[in-house]
LODRENRO-881024 format. One record per residue: x, y, z of N, C-alpha, C in turn; residue in three letters. Coordinates in nm, 4 decimals. Example, Ala and Ser with C-alpha at 12.3 -4.5 7.8 and 13.67 -1.06 7.14 Angstrom:
BEGIN
<<1.3190,-0.5690,0.7800>,<1.2300,-0.4500,0.7800>,<1.3200,-0.3300,0.7800>,Ala>,
<<1.2850,-0.2250,0.7080>,<1.3670,-0.1060,0.7140>,<1.2900,0.0030,0.7870>,Ser>,
END
This chain:
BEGIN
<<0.0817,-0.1190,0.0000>,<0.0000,0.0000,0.0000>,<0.0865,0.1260,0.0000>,Unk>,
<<0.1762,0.0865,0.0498>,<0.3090,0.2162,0.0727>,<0.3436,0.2406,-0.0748>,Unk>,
<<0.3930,0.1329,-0.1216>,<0.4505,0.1345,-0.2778>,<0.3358,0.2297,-0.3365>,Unk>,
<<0.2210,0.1569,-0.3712>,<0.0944,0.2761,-0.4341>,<0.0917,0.3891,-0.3875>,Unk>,
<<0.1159,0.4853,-0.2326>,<0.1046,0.5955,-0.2047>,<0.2496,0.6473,-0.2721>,Unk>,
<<0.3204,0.6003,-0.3124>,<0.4858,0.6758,-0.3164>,<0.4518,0.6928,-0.4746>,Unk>,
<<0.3989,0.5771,-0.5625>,<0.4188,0.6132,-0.7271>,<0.2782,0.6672,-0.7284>,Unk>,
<<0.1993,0.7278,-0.6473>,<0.0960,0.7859,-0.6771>,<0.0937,0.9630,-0.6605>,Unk>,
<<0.2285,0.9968,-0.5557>,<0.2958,1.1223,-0.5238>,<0.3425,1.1918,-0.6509>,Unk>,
<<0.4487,1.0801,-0.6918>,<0.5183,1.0811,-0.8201>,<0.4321,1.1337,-0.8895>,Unk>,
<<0.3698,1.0269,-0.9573>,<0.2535,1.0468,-1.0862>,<0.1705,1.1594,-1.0962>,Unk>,
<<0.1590,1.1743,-0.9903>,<0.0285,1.3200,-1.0500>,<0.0986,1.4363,-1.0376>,Unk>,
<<0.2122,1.4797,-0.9797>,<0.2868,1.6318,-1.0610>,<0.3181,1.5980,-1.1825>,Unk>,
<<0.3840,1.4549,-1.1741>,<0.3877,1.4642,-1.3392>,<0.2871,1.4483,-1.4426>,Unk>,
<<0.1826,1.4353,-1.4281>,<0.0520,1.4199,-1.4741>,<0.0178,1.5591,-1.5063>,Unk>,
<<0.0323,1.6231,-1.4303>,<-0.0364,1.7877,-1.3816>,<0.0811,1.8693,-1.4517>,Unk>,
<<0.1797,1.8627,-1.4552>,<0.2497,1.9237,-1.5800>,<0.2685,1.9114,-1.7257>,Unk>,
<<0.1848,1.7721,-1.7114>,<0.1567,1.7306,-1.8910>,<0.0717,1.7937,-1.9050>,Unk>,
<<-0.0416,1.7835,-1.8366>,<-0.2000,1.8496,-1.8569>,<-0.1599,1.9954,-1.9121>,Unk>,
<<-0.0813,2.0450,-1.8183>,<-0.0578,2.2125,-1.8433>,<0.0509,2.2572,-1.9675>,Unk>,
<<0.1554,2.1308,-1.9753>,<0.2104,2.1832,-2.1101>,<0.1084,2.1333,-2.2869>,Unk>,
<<0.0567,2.0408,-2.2091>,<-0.0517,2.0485,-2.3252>,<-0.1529,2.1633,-2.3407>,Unk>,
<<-0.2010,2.2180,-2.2751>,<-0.2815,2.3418,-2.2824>,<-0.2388,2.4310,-2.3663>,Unk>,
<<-0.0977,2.4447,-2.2730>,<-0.0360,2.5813,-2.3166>,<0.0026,2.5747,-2.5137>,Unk>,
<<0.0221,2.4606,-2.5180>,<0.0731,2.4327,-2.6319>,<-0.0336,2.4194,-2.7387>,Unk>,
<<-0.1631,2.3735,-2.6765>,<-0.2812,2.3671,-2.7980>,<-0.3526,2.5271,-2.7702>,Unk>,
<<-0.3341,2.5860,-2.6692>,<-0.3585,2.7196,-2.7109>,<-0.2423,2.8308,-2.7586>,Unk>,
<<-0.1167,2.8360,-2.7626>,<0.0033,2.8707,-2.8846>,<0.0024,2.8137,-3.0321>,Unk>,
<<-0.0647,2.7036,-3.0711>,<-0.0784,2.7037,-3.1983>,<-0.2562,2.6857,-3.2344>,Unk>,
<<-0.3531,2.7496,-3.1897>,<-0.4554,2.7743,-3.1477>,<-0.4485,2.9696,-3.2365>,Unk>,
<<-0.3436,3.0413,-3.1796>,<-0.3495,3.1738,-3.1730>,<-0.2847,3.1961,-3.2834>,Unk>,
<<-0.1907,3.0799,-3.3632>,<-0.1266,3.1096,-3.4571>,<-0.2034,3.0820,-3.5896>,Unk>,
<<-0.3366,3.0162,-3.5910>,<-0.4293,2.9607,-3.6988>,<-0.5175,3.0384,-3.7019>,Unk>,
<<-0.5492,3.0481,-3.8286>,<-0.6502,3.1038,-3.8883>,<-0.6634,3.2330,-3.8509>,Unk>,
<<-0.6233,3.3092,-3.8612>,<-0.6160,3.4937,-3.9315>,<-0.7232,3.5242,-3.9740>,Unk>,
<<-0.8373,3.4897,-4.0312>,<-0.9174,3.5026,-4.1013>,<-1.0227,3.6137,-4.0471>,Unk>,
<<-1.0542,3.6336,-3.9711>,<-1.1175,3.7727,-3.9339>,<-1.0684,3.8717,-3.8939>,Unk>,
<<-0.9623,3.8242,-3.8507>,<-0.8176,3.9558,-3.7967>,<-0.8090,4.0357,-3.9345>,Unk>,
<<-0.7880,3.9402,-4.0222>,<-0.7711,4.0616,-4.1534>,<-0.8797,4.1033,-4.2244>,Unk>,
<<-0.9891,4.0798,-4.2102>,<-1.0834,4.0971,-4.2923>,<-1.1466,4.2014,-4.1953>,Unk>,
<<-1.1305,4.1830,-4.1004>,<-1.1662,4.3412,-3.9981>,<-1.0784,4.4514,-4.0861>,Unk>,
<<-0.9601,4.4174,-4.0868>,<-0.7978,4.4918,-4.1313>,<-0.8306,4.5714,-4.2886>,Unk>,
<<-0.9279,4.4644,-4.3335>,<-0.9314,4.4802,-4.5059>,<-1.0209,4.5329,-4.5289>,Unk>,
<<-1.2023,4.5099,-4.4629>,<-1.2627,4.6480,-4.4521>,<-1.2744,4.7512,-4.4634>,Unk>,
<<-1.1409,4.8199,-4.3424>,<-1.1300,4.9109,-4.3088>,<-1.0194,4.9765,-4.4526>,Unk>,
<<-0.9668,4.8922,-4.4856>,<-0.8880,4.9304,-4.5852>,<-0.9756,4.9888,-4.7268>,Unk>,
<<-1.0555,4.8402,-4.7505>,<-1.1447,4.8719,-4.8557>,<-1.2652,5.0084,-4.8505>,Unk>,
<<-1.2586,5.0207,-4.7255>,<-1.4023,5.1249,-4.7154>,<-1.2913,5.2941,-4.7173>,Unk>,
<<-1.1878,5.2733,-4.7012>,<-1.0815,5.4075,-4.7411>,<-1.1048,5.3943,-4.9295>,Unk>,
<<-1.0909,5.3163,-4.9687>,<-1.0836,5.3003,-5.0953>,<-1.2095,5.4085,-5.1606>,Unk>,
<<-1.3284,5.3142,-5.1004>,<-1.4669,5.3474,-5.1197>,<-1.4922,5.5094,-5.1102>,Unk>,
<<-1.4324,5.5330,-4.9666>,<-1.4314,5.7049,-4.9355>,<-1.3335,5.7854,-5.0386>,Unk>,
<<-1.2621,5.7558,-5.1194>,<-1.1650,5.8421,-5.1559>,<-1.2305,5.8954,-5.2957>,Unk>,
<<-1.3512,5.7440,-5.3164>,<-1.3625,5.7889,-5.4724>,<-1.2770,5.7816,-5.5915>,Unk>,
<<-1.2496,5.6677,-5.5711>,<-1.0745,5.6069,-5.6796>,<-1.1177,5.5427,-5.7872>,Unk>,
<<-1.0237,5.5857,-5.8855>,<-1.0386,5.5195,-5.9851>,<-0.9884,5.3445,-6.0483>,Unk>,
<<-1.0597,5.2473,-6.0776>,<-0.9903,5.1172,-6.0447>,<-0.9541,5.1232,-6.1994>,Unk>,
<<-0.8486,5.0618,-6.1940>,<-0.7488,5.0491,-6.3155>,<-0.7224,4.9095,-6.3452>,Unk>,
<<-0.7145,4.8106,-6.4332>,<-0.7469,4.6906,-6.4813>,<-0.5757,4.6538,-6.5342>,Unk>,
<<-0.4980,4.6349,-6.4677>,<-0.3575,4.6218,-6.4898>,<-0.3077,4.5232,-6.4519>,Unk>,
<<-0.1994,4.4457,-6.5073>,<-0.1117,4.2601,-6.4360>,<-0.0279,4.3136,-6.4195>,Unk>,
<<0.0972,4.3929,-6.3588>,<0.2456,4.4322,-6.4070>,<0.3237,4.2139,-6.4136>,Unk>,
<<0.2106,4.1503,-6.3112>,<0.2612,4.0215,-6.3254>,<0.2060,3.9185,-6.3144>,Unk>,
<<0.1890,3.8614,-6.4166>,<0.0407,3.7576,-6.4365>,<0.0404,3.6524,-6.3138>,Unk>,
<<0.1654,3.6107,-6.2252>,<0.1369,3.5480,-6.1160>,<0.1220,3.5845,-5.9912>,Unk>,
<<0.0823,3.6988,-5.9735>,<0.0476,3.7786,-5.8293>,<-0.0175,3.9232,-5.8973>,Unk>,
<<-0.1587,3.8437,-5.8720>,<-0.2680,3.9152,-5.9240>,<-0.2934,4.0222,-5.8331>,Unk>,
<<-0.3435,4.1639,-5.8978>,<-0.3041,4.2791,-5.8487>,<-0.4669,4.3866,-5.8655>,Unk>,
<<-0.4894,4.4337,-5.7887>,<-0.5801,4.5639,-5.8359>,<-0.5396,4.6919,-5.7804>,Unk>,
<<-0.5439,4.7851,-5.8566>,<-0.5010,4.9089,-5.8450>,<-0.5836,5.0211,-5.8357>,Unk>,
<<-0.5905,5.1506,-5.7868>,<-0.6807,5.2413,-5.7587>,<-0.6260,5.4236,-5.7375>,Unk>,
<<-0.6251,5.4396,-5.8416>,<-0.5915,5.5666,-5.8587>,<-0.6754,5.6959,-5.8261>,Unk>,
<<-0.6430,5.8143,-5.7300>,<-0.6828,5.9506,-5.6791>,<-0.6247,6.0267,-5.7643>,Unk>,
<<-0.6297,6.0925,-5.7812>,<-0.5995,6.2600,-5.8918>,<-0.4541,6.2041,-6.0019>,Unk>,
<<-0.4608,6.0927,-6.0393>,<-0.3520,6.0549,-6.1367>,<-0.2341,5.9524,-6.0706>,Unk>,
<<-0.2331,5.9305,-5.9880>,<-0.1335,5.8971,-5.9006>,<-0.2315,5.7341,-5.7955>,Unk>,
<<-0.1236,5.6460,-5.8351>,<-0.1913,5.5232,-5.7185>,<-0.1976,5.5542,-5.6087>,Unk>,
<<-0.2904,5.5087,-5.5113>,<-0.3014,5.5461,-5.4132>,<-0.3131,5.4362,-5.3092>,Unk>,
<<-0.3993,5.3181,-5.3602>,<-0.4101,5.2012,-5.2864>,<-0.4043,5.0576,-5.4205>,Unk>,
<<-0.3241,4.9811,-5.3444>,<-0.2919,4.8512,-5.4383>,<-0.3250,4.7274,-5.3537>,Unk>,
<<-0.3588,4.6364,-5.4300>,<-0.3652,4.4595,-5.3361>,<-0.2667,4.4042,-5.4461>,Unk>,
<<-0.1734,4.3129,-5.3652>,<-0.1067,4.2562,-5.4189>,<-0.1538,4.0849,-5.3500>,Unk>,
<<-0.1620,3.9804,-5.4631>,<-0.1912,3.8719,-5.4439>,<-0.0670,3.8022,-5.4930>,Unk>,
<<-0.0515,3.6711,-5.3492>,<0.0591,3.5548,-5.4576>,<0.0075,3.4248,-5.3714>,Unk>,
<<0.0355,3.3426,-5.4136>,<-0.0009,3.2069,-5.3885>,<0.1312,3.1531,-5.4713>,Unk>,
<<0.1757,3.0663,-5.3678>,<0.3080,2.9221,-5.3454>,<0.2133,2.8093,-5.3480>,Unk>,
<<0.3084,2.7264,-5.3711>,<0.2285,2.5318,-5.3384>,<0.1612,2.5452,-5.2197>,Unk>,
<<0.2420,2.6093,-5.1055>,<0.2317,2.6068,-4.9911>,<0.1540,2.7034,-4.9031>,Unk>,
<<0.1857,2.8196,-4.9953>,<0.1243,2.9522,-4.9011>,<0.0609,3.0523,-4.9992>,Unk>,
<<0.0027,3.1250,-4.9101>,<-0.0903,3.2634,-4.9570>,<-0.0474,3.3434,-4.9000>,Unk>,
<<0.0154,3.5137,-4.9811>,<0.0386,3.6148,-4.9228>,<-0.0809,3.7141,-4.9886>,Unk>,
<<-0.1032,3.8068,-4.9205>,<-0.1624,3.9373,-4.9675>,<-0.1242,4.0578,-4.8502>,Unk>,
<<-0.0727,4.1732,-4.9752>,<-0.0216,4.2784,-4.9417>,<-0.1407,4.3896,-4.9793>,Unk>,
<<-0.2189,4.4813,-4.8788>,<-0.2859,4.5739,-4.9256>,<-0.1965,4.6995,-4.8623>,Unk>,
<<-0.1625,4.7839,-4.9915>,<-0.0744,4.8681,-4.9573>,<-0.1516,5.0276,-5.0039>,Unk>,
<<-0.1017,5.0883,-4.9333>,<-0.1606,5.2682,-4.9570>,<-0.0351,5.3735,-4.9582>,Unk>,
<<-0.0587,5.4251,-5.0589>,<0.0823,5.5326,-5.0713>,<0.0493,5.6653,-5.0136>,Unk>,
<<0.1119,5.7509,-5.0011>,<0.0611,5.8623,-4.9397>,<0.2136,5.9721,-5.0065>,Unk>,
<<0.1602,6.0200,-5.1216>,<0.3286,6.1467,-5.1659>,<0.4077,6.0023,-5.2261>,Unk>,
<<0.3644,5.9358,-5.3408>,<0.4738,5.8593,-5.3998>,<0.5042,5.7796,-5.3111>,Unk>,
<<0.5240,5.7669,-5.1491>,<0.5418,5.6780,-5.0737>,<0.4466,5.5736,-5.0425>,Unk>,
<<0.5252,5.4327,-4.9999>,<0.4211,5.3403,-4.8950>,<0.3984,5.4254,-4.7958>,Unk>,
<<0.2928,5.4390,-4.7334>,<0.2325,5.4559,-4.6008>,<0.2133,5.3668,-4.5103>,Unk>,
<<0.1226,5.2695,-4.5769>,<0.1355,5.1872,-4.4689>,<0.0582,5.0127,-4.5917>,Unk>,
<<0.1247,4.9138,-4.5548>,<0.1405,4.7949,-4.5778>,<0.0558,4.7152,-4.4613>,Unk>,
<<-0.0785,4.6409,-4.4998>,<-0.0735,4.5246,-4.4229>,<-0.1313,4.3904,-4.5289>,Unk>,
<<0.0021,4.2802,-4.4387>,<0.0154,4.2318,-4.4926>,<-0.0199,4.0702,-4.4190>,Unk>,
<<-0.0926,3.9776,-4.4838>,<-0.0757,3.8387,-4.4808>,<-0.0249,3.7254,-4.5337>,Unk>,
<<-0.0043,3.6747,-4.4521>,<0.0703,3.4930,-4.4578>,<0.0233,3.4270,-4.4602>,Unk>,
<<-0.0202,3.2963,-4.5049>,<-0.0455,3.2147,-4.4541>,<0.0074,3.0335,-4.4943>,Unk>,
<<0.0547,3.0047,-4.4316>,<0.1223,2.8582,-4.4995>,<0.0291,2.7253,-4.4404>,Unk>,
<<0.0039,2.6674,-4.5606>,<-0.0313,2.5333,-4.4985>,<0.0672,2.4016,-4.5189>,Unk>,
<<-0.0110,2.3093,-4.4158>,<0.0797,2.1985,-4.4030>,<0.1016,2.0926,-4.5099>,Unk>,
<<0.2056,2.0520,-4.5553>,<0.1778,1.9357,-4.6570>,<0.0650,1.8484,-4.6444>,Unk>,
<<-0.0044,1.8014,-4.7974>,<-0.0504,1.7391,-4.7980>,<-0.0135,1.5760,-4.8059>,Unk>,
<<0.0903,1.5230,-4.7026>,<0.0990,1.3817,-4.7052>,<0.1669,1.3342,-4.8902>,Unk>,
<<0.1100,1.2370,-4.9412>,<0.2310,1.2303,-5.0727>,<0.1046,1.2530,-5.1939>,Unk>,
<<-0.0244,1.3512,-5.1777>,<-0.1114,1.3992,-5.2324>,<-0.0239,1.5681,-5.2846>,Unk>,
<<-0.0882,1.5466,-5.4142>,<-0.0452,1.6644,-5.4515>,<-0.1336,1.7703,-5.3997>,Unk>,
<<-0.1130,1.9427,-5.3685>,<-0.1559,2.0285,-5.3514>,<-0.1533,2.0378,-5.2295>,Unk>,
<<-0.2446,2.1184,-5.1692>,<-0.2330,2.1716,-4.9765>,<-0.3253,2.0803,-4.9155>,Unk>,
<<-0.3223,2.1587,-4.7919>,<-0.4104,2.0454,-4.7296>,<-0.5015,2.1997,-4.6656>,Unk>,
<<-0.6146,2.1934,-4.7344>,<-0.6879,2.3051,-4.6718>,<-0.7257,2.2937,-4.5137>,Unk>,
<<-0.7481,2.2301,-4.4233>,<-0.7890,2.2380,-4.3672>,<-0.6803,2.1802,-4.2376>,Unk>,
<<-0.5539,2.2039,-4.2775>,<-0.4438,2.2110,-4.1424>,<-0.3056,2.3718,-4.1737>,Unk>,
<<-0.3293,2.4284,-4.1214>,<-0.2652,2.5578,-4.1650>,<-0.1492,2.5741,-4.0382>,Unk>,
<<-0.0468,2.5245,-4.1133>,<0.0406,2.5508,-4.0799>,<0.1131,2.6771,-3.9443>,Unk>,
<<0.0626,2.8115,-4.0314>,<0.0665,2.9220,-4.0028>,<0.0251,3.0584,-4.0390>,Unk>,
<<-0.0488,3.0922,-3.9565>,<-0.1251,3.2261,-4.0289>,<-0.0819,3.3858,-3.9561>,Unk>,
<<-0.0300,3.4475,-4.0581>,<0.0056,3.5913,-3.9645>,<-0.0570,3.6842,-4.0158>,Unk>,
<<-0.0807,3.8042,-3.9384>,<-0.1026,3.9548,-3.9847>,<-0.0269,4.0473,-3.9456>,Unk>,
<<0.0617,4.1386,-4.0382>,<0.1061,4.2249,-3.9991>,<0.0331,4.3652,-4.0350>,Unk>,
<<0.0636,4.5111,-3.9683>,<0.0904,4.6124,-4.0709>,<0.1922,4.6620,-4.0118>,Unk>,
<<0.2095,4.7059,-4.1046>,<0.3948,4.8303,-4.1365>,<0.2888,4.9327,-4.1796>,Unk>,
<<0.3537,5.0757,-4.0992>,<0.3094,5.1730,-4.0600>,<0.4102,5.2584,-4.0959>,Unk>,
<<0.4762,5.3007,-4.2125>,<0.5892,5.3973,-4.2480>,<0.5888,5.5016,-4.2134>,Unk>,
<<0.4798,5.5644,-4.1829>,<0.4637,5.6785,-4.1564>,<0.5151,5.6595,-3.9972>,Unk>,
<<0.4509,5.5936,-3.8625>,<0.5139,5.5596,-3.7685>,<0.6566,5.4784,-3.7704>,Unk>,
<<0.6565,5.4134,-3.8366>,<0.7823,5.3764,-3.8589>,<0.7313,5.2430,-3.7739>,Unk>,
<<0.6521,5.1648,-3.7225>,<0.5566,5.0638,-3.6460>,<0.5402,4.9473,-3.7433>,Unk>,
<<0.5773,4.8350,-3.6398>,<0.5415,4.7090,-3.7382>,<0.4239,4.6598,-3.6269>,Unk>,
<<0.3256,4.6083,-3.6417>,<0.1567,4.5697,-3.5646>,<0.1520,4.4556,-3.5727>,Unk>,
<<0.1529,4.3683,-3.4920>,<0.1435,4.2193,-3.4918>,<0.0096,4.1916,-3.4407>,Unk>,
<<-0.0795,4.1273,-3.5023>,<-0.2297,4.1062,-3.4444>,<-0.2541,3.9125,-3.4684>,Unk>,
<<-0.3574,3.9473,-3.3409>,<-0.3460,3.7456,-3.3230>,<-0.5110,3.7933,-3.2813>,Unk>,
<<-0.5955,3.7413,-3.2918>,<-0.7328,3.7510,-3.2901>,<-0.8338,3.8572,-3.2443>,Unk>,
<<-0.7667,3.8846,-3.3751>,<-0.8433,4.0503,-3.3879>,<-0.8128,4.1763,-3.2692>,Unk>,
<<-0.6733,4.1557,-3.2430>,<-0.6132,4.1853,-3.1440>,<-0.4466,4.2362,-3.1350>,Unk>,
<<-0.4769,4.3356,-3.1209>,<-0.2799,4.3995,-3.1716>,<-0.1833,4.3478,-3.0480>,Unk>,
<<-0.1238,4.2504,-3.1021>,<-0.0538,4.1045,-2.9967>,<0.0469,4.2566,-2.9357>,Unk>,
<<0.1189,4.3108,-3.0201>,<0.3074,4.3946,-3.0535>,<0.3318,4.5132,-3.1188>,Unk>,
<<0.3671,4.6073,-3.0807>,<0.3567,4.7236,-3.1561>,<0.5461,4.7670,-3.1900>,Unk>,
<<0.6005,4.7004,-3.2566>,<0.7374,4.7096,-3.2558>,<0.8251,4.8473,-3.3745>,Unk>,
<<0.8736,4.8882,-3.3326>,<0.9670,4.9697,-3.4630>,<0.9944,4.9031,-3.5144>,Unk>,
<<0.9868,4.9032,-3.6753>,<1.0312,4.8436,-3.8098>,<1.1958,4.8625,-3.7621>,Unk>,
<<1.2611,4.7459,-3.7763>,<1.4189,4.7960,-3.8450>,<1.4688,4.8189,-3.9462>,Unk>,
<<1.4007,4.7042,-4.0121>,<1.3903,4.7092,-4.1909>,<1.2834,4.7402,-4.2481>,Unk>,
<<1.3471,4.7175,-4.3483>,<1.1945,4.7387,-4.4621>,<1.1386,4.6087,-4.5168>,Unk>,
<<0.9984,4.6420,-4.5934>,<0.9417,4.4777,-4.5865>,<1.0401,4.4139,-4.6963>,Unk>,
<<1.0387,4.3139,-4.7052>,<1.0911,4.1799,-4.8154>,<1.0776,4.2791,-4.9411>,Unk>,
<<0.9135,4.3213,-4.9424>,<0.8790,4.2912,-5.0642>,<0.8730,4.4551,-5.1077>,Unk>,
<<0.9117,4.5442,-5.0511>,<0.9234,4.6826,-5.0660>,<0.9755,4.7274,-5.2339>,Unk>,
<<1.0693,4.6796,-5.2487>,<1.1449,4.7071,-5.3803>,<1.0451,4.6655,-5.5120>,Unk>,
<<0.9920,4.5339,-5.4892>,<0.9027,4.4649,-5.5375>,<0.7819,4.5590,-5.5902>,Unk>,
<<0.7202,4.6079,-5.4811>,<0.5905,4.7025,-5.4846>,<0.5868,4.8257,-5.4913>,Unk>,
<<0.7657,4.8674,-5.5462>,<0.7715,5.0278,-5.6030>,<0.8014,4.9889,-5.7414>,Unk>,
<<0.8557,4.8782,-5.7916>,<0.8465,4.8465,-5.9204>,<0.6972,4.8137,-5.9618>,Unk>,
<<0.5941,4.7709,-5.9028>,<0.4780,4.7386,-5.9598>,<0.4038,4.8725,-5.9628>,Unk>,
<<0.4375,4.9417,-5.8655>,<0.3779,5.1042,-5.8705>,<0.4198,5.1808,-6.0163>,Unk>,
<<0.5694,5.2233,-6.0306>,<0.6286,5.2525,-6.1231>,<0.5196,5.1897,-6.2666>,Unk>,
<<0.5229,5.0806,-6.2913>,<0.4987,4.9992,-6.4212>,<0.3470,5.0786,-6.4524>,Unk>,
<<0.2810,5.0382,-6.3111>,<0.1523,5.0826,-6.3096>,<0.0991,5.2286,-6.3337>,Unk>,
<<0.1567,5.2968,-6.2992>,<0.1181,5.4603,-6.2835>,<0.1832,5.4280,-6.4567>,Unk>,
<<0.2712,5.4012,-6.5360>,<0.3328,5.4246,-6.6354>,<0.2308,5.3571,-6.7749>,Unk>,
<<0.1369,5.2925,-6.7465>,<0.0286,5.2399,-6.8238>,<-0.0764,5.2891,-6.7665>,Unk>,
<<-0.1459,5.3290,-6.6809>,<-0.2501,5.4412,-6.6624>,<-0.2589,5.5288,-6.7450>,Unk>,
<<-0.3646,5.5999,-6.7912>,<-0.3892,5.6802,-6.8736>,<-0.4817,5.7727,-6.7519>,Unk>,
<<-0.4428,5.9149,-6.7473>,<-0.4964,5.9966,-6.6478>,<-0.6006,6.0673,-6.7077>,Unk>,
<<-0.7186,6.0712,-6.6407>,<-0.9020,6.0895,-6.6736>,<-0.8574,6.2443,-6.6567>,Unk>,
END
């Protein structure tokens, strides 16, 4: 009976720390899935600036594999979506210029998990889903996890794809024809 009280001492802290690193762990990749209203709150608000400005939409590819719409104020872009899709992942960049500049960038990730030895994704295990915005004007990078600004950090750099989305600006404003 002694033996049972001694591996029964044992057993349940260690029991009681599985319980709790399992928690912790199905709610950390819990917070990292599915983005999906975090940005669409994000994109709203983006799209309904669009709506208010009274822009003109412009029908342009600068690149037939990261499909793009564009929206021009008094001659000049003003707000862009940039689309790309990998085997693996989905990005979208909705970006707003303000004076020839980015203003502000937000942007999504999202990667899913292999599909096993099936070709294509596996919709319904996602790897990883993020939202950022970059805030140039603050100079602020915004980390949001359910519908919720997780981090409010200073940019050090600039995004990846910065260089990228002043060449698609450039191309774009350069095939516009101004109303």
């Amino acid at each position: 009976m002694q033996t049972f009280n001694h591996k029964l001492k044992t057993f349940v802290p260690i029991l009681i720390i599985a319980v709790c690193t399992c928690y912790l762990l199905i709610k950390c990749i819990n917070e990292n899935i599915n983005q999906e209203e975090t940005f669409k709150e994000l994109k709203f608000k983006f799209l309904t600036s669009i709506l208010k400005s009274k822009s003109d939409k412009f029908d342009y590819q600068y690149d037939g594999l990261s499909p793009q719409e564009s929206y021009f104020v008094d001659c000049k872009l003003k707000y862009l979506i940039l689309k790309s899709n990998g085997d693996l992942s989905d990005t979208e960049n909705l970006v707003e210029f303000e004076n020839d500049s980015i203003s502000k960038i937000i942007f999504r990730k999202t990667i899913f998990e292999q599909n096993g030895n099936k070709a294509g994704r596996n919709w319904e295990n996602i790897e990883s889903d993020s939202v950022f915005v970059l805030d140039y004007k603050t100079n602020k990078k915004e980390i949001y996890k359910n519908k919720t600004l997780l981090k409010s950090l200073p940019m050090k750099d600039i995004n990846e794809n910065t260089r990228y989305i002043y060449q698609v600006k450039k191309q774009t404003e350069k095939n516009y024809t101004c109303k």
